[in-house]
C-alpha positions as CSV (number, residue, x, y, z in Angstrom):
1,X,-10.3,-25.4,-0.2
2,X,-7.7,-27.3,1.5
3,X,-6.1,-28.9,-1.7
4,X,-6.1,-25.8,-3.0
5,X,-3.9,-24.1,-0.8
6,X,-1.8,-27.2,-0.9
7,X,-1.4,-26.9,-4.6
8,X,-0.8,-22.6,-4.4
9,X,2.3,-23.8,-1.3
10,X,3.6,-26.0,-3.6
11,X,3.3,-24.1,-6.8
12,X,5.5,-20.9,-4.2
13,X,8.0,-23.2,-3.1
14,X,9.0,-24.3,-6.3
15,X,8.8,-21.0,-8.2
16,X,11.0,-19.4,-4.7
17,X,13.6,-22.4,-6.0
18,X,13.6,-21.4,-9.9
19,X,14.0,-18.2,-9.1
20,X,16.6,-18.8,-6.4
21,X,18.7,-21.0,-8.8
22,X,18.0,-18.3,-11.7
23,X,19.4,-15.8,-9.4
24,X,23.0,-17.6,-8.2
25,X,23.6,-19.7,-11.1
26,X,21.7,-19.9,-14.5
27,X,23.1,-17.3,-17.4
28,X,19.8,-15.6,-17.4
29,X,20.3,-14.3,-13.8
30,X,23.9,-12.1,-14.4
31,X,22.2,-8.7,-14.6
32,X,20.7,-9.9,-10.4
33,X,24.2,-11.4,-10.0
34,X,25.9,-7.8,-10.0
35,X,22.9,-6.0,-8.4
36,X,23.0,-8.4,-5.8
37,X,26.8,-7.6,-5.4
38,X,26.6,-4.4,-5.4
39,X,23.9,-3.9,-3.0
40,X,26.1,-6.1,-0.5
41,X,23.9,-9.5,0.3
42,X,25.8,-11.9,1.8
43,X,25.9,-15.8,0.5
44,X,24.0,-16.6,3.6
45,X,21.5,-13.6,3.4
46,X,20.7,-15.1,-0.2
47,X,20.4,-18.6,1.1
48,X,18.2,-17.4,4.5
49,X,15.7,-15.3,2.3
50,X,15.9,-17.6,-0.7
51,X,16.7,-14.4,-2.3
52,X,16.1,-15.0,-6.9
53,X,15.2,-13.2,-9.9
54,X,12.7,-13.4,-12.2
55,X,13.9,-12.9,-16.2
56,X,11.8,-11.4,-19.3
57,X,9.5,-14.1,-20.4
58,X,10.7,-17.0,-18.3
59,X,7.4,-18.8,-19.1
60,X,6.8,-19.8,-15.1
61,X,4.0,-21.8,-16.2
62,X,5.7,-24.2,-18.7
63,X,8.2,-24.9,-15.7
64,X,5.8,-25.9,-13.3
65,X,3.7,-27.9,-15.3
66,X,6.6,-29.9,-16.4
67,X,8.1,-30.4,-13.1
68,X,5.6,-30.2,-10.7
69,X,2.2,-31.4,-12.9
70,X,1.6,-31.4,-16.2
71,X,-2.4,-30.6,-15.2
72,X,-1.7,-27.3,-13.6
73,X,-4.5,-25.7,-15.3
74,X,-4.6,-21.8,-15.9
75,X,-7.4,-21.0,-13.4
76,X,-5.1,-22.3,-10.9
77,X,-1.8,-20.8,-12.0
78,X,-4.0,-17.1,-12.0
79,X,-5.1,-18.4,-8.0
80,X,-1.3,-18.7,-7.0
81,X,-0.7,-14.8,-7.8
82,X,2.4,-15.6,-10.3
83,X,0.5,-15.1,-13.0
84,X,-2.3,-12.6,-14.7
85,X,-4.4,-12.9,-17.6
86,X,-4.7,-10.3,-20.1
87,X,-7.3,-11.0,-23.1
88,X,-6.7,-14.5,-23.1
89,X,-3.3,-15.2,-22.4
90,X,-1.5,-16.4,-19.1
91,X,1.6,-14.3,-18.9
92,X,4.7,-14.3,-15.7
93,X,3.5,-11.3,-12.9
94,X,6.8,-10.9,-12.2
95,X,9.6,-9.7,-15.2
96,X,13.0,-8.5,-14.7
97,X,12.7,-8.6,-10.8
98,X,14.4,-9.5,-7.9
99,X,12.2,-11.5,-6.4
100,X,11.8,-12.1,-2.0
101,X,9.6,-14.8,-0.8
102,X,7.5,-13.7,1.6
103,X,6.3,-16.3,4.4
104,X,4.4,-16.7,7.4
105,X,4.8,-16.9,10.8
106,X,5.0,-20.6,10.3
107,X,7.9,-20.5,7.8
108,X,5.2,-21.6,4.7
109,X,6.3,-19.0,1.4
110,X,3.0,-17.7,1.2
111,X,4.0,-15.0,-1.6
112,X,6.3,-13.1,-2.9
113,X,7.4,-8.8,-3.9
114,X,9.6,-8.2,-6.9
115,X,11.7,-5.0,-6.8
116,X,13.2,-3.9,-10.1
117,X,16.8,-3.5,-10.8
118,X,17.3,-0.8,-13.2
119,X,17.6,2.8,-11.8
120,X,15.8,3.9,-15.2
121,X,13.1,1.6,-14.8
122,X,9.3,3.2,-14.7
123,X,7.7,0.5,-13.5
124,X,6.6,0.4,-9.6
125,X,9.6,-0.2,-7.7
126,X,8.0,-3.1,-5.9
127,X,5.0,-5.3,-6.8
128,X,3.6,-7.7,-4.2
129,X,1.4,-11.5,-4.7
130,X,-2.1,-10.2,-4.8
131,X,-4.9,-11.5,-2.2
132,X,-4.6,-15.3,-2.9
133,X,-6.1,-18.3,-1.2
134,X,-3.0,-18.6,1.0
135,X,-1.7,-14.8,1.4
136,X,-3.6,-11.5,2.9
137,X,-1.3,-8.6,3.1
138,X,-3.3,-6.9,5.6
139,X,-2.5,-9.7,8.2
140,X,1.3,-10.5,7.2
141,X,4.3,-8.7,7.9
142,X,7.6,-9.2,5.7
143,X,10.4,-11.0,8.1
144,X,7.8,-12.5,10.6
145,X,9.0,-15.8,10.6
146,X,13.0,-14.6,10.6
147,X,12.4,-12.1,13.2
148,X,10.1,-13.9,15.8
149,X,12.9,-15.1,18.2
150,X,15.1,-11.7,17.7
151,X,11.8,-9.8,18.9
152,X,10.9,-11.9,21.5
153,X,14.5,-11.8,22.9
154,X,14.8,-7.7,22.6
155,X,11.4,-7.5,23.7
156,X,11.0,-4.5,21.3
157,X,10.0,-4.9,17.5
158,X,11.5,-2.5,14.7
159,X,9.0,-1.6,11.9
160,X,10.8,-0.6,8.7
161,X,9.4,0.7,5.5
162,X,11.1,-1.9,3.0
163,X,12.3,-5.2,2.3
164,X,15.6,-4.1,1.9
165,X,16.0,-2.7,4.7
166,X,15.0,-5.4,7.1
167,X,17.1,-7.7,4.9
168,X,20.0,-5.4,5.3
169,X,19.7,-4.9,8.8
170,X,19.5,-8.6,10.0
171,X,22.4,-9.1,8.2
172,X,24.0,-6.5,10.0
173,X,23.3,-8.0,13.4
174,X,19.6,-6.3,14.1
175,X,17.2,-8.9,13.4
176,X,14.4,-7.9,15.7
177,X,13.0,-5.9,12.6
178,X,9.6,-6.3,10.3
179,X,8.3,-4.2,7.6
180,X,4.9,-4.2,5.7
181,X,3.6,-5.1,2.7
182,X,3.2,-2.8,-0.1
183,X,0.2,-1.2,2.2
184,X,0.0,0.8,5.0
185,X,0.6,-0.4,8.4
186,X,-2.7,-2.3,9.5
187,X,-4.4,-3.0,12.6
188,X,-4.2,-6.9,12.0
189,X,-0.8,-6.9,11.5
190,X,-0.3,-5.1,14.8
191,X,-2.2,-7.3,16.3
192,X,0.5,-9.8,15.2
193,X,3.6,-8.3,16.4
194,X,1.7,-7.8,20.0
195,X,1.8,-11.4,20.1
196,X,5.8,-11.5,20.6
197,X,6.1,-8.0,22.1
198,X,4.2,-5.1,23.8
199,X,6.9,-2.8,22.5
200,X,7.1,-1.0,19.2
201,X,9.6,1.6,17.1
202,X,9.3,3.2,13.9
203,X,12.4,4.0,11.8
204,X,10.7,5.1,8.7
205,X,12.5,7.1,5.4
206,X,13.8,10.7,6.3
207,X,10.9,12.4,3.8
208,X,7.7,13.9,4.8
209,X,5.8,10.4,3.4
210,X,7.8,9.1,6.2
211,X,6.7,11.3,8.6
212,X,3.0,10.7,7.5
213,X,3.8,7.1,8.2
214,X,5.0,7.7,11.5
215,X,2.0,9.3,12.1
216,X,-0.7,7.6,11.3
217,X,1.3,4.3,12.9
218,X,0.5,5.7,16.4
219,X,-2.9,6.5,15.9
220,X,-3.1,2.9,15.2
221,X,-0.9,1.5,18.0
222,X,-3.0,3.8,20.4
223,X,-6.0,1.3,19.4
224,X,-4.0,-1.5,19.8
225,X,-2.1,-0.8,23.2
226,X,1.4,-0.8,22.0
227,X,3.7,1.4,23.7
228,X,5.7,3.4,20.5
229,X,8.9,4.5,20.1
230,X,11.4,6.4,17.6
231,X,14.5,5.7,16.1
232,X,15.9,8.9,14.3
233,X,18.1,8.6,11.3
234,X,20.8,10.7,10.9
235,X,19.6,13.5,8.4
236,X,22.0,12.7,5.7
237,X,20.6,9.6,5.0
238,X,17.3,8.6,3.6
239,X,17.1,4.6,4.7
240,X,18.7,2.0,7.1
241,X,20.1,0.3,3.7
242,X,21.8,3.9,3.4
243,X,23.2,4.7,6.5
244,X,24.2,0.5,6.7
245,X,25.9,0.9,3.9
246,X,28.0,3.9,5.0
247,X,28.4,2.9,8.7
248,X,27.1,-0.1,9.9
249,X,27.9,0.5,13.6
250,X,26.4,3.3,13.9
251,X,22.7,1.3,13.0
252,X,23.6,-1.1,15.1
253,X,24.2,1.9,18.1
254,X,21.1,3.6,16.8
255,X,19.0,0.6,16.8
256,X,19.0,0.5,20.7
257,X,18.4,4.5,20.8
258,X,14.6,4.8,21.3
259,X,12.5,8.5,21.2
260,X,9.5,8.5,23.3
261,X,7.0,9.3,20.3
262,X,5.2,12.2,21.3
263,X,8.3,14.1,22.9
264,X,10.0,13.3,19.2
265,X,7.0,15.2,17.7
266,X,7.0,18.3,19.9
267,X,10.6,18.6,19.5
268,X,10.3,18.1,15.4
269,X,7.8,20.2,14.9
270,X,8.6,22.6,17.4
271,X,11.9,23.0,15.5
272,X,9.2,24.2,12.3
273,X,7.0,26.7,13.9
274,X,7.3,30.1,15.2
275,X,5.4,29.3,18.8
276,X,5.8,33.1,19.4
277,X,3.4,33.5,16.6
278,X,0.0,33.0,17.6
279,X,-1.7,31.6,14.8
280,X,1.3,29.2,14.4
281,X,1.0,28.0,18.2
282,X,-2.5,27.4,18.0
283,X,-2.1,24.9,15.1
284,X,0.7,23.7,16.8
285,X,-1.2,22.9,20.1
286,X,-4.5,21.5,18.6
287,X,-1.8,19.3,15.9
288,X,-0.4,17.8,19.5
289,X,-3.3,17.7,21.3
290,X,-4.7,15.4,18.3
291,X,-2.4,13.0,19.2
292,X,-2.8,13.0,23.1
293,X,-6.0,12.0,22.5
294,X,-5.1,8.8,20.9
295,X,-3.8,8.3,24.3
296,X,-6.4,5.6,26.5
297,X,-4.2,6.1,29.8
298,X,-5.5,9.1,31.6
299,X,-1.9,9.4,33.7
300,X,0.1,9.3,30.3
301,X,-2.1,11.6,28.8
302,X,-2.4,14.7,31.9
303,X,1.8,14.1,32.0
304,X,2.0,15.0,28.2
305,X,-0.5,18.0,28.7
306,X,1.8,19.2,31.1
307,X,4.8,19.0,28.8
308,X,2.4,20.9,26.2
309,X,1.6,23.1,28.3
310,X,5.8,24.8,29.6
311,X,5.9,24.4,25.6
312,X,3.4,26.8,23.8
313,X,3.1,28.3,27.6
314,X,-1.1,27.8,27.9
315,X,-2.3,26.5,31.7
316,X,-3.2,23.2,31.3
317,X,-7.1,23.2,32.5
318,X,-7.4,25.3,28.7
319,X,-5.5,22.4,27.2
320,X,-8.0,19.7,28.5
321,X,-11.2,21.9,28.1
322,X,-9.3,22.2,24.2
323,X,-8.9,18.4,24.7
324,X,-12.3,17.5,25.6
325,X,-13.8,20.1,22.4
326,X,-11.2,18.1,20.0
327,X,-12.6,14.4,21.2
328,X,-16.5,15.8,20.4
329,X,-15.4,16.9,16.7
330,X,-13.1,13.9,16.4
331,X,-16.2,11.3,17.1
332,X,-18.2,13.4,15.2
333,X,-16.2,13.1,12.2
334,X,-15.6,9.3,12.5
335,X,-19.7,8.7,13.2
336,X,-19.7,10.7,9.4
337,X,-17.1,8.4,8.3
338,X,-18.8,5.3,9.3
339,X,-22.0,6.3,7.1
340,X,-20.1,6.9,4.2
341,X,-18.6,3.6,4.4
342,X,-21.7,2.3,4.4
343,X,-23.0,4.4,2.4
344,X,-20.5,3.2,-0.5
345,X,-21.4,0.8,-2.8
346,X,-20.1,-2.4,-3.4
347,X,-17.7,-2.9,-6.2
348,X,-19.4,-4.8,-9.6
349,X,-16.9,-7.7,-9.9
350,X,-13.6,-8.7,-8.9
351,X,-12.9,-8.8,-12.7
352,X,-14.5,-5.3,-13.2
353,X,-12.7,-3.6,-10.7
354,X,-9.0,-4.9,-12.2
355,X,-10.3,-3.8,-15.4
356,X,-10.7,-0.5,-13.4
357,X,-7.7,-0.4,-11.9
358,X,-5.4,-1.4,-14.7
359,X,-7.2,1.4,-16.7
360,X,-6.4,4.1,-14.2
361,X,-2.9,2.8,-13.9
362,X,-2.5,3.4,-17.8
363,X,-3.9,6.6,-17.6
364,X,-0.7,7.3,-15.2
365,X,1.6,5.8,-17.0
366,X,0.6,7.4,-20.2
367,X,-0.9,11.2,-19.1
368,X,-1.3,12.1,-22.6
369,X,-4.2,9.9,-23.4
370,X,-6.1,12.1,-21.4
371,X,-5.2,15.0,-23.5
372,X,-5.7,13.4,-26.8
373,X,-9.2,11.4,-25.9
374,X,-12.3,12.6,-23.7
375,X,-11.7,11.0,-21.2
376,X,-13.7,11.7,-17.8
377,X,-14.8,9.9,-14.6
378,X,-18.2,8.4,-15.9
379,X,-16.6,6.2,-18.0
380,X,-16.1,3.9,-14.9
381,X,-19.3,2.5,-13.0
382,X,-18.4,2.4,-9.7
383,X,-18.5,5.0,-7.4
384,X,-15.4,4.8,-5.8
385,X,-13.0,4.7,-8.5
386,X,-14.8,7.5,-10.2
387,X,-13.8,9.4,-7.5
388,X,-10.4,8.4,-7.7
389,X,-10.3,8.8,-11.5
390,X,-11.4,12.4,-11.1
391,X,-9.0,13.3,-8.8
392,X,-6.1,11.6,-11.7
393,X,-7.6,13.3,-14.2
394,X,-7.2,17.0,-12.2
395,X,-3.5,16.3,-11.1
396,X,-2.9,15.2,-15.1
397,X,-4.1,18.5,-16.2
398,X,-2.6,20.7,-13.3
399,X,0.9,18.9,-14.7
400,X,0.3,20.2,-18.2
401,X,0.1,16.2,-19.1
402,X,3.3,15.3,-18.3
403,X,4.4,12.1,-16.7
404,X,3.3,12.3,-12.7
405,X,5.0,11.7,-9.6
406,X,3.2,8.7,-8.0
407,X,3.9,9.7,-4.4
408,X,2.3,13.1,-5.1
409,X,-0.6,11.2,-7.0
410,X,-0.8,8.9,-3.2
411,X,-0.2,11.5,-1.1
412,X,-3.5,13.8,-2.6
413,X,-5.6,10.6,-3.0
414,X,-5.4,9.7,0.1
415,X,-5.8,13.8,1.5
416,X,-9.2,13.6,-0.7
417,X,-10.7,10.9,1.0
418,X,-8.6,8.5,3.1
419,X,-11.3,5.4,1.8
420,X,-9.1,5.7,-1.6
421,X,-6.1,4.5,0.3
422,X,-6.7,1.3,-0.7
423,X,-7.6,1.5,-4.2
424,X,-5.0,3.8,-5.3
425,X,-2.2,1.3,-3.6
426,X,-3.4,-1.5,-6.3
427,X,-2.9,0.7,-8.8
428,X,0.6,1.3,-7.9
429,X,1.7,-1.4,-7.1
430,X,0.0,-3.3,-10.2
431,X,2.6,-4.7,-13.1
432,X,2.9,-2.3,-16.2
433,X,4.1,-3.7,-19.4
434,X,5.7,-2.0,-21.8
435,X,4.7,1.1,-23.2
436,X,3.4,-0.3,-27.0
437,X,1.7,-3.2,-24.8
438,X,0.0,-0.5,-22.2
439,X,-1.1,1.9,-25.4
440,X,-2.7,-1.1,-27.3
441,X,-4.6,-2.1,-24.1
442,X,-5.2,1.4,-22.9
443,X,-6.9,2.3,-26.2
444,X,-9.1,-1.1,-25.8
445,X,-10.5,-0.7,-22.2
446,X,-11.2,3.3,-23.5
447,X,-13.6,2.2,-26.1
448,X,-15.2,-0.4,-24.1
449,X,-15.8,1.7,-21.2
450,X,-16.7,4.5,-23.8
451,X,-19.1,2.4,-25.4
452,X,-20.4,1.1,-22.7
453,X,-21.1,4.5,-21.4
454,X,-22.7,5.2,-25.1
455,X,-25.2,2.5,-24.8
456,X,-26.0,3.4,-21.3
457,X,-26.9,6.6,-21.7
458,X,-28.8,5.8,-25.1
459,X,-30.6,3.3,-22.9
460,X,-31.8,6.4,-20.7
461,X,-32.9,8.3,-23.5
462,X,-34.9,5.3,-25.2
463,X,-36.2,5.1,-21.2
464,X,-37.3,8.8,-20.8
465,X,-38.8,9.0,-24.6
466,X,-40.9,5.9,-23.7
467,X,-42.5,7.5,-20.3
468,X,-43.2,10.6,-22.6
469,X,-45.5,8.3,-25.2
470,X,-46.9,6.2,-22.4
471,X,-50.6,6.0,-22.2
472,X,-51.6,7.1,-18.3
473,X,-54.4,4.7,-17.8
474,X,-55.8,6.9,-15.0
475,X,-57.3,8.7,-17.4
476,X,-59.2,6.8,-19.3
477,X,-62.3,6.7,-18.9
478,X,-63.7,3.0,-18.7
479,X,-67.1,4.0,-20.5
480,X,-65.2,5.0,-22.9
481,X,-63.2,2.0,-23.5
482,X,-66.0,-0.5,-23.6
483,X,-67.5,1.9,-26.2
């Protein structure tokens, strides 16, 4: 287990470097040189990040077995991440991408994201190293190991939504700033940052998917005992990169403005309701009050029912008799939760569940399939997925099979049932070739899930035919037999 993260290190060092040199120097690499340019990286952002591109077909594996060892075998090279295998053939993960080594909080490049170039491109924007013997996005955060000091220093930790954007900003003169990776913020990687600092703030994208991000990050630092601040982008930008871009002194200001989360949300969505109205205040109040009860200090919590309460003008002894009501339903409803994880059942196989996957992604990609073939959510076997397959099939049909918008596809996945979350970020963030490549393998995992279904079902059939014609032996009668 050892030698083989050794090997997986060694085989993401060396690729960071080809790509690296790809990305300054070789001929292959002048679409990233003007890219890079014109998104403003310095020389010695591109050196401190290690910052490279990977090309169309650059054949990763034929460089690292001549280089590094020639007995790299291809179990190994699909272990590292770099690579995937599709129906018998080792191919580069990463094509046409800028490419950002990720490392750990020790400095070791662990994996890496690729981020496409091209505004026209339909691929996913980024694509991160799967789960590998070495890297576990749930427990990594990107800019860790360049951050660390910067962190410990501010005492205060920014969490970004994207690469860029922490990139951007360090080179800007913030460096106390982290983002995750390609998933939602996690408990474990939480748990990291509270290592270096007790204090946290959110500058996520101006959109509502930022807002839902926001969010759900406080729920999570409530479990974790962070305190959470806001930093509030000016409206007319979407991203740090943006506003950077346009005015850097004014992040760098900005950066050091903190919103005490809670007061941030009355005030935002204050701004959105009608509190004269009384339906409108009601789902106002209980929308706050949902959040005060993430709250594990008592104090904290009666000093924000107070402010609640001058707000939508109810006494505060209804607000905490609300409060207590709220916490019954809320355990409730994760007691309900917990059985249905358990409840759920396994996936088949790691390799069944990327055939899965990869199918569904197609199906997004390519809407019309759906139109043109029956295709329906029994085709897949487990549960899970099904689920998520119906849901892709409904929003294909709603949009008249047209291409679909994947952060509307996320955003009503994850409204179905939050246990999708997972799932439907694999799918997103999986590599799609192009589209002749994705019809040609679309078509083949159709007829073998078909016809897998097909036999299944006949299977069944045969089954129920054969109870039909079975002799009951209870009643025969033994006399009868002997005779």
């Amino acid at each position: 287990e050892e030698k083989l993260k050794t090997d997986v290190l060694r085989m993401n060092n060396y690729s960071a470097e080809v790509f690296h040199y790809i990305a300054l120097k070789h001929k292959a690499g002048e679409k990233a040189r003007k890219y890079i340019e014109k998104r403003g990286f310095s020389e010695e952002t591109l050196k401190k990040y290690l910052i490279g591109y990977s090309p169309h077909n650059l054949k990763l594996q034929d460089i690292l077995r001549y280089k590094l060892d020639k007995s790299i075998d291809d179990k190994l090279l699909i272990t590292s991440g770099l690579f995937v295998e599709k129906y018998g053939h080792i191919k580069d993960k990463y094509q046409d991408r800028l490419m950002f080594p990720i490392r750990n909080s020790s400095g070791e490049i662990v994996g890496f994201s690729g981020r496409v170039i091209d505004k026209t491109d339909e691929r996913p924007k980024y694509i991160n190293s799967p789960e590998t013997p070495v890297y576990k996005k749930s427990s990594l955060v990107f800019n860790m190991y360049e951050a660390k000091s910067a962190i410990k220093k501010a005492d205060f930790v920014i969490v970004t939504e994207g690469q860029i954007d922490c990139i951007i900003s360090t080179q800007a003169g913030v460096e106390n700033i982290v983002a995750p990776l390609g998933t939602s913020l996690t408990v474990e990687q939480l748990k990291i940052l509270k290592r270096y600092t007790d204090n946290i703030c959110f500058c996520f994208n101006n959109d509502k998917a930022g807002m839902s991000a926001l969010e759900r990050g406080f729920r999570l630092c409530s479990q974790v005992g962070l305190n959470v601040k806001v930093i509030e982008l000016p409206k007319e930008f979407k991203d740090i990169d943006e506003l950077i871009q346009k005015d850097k002194a004014k992040w760098v200001e900005l950066s050091k403005k903190h919103h005490n989360f809670l007061e941030y949300l009355m005030k935002k969505q204050s701004d959105l309701a009608d509190l004269k109205d009384t339906l409108q205040r009601k789902r106002f109040t209980n929308y706050i009050l949902s959040y005060i009860k993430s709250i594990t200090d008592v104090v904290e919590q009666v000093s924000y029912i107070q402010k609640l309460s001058l707000l939508v003008d109810i006494d505060e002894e209804t607000l905490k008799e609300a409060l207590k009501s709220q916490k019954n339903i809320i355990e409730q409803s994760i007691n309900e939760n917990h059985q249905k994880e358990k409840e759920v059942k396994k996936i088949p196989s790691l390799a069944e569940y990327k055939k899965n996957t990869y199918f569904i992604g197609l199906l997004l990609e390519l809407p019309s399939f759906i139109k043109d073939h029956h295709v329906f959510p029994d085709l897949l076997e487990d549960p899970v997925l099904k689920v998520l397959l119906e849901i892709v099939i409904r929003l294909t049909k709603e949009s008249e099979y047209k291409e679909l918008d994947h952060t509307k596809v996320y955003e009503e996945i994850v409204k179905a049932d939050k246990h999708l979350e997972e799932h439907i970020n694999n799918i997103l963030l999986q590599e799609i070739d192009d589209e002749k490549d994705s019809k040609r393998d679309l078509d083949i995992l159709y007829h073998q899930f078909s016809n897998r279904y097909k036999r299944k079902e006949l299977g069944k059939l045969r089954s129920d035919y054969e109870k039909k014609e079975r002799i009951n032996i209870e009643e025969l009668d033994p006399k009868e037999i002997r005779k």
